[in-house]
C-alpha positions in Angstrom: 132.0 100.4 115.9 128.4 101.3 115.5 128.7 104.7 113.2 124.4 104.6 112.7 120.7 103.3 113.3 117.9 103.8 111.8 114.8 103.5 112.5 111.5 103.6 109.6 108.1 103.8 110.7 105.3 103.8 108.4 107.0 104.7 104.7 109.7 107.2 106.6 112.5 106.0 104.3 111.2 106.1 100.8 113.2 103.4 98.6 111.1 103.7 95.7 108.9 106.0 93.5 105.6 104.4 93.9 103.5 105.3 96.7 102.2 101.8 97.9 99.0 103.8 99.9 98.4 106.1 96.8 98.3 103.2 94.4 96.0 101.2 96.2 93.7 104.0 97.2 93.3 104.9 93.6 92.1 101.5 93.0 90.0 101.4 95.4 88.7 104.9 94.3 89.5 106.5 97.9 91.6 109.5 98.7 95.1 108.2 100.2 94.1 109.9 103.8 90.8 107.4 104.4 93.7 104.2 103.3 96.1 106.2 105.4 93.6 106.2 108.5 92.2 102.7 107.7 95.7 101.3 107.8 97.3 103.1 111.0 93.9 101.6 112.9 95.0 98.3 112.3 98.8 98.6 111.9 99.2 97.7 115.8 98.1 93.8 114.9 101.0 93.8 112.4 104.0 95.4 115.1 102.5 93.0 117.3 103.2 90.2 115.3 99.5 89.1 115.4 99.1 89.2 112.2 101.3 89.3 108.9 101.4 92.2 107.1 99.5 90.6 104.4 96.8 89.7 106.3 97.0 93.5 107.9 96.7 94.8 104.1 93.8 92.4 103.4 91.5 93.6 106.4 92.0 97.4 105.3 91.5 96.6 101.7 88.2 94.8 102.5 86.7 97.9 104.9 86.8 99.4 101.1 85.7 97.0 99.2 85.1 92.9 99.7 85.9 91.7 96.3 88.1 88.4 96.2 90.4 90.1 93.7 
């Protein structure tokens, strides 16, 4: 017998402490909302299985900044 689902979009279910977005806005020296808005722009290519998240994480990163590192 199926007693629940659950469904987790975008950080809904919070597992840890850390706040993934916050950290890597901070790095980036960026508020969390311009991550936030970068990332939700380009999240479709990752549901869609076009891309990995990874490579999702990498093109919002390098909007910010295009260091290698």
């Amino acid at each position: 017998m199926i007693k629940a689902i659950v469904f987790d979009y975008g950080g809904v279910i919070k597992i840890t402490d850390t706040d993934l977005f916050s950290d890597i806005a901070k790095y980036l020296n960026i508020t969390r909302e311009e991550f936030s808005k970068e990332y939700f722009s380009l999240n479709h290519l990752f549901n869609t299985q076009e891309r990995s998240y990874e490579d999702v994480m990498i093109l919002v990163i390098s909007k910010f900044n295009d260091s290698n590192e």
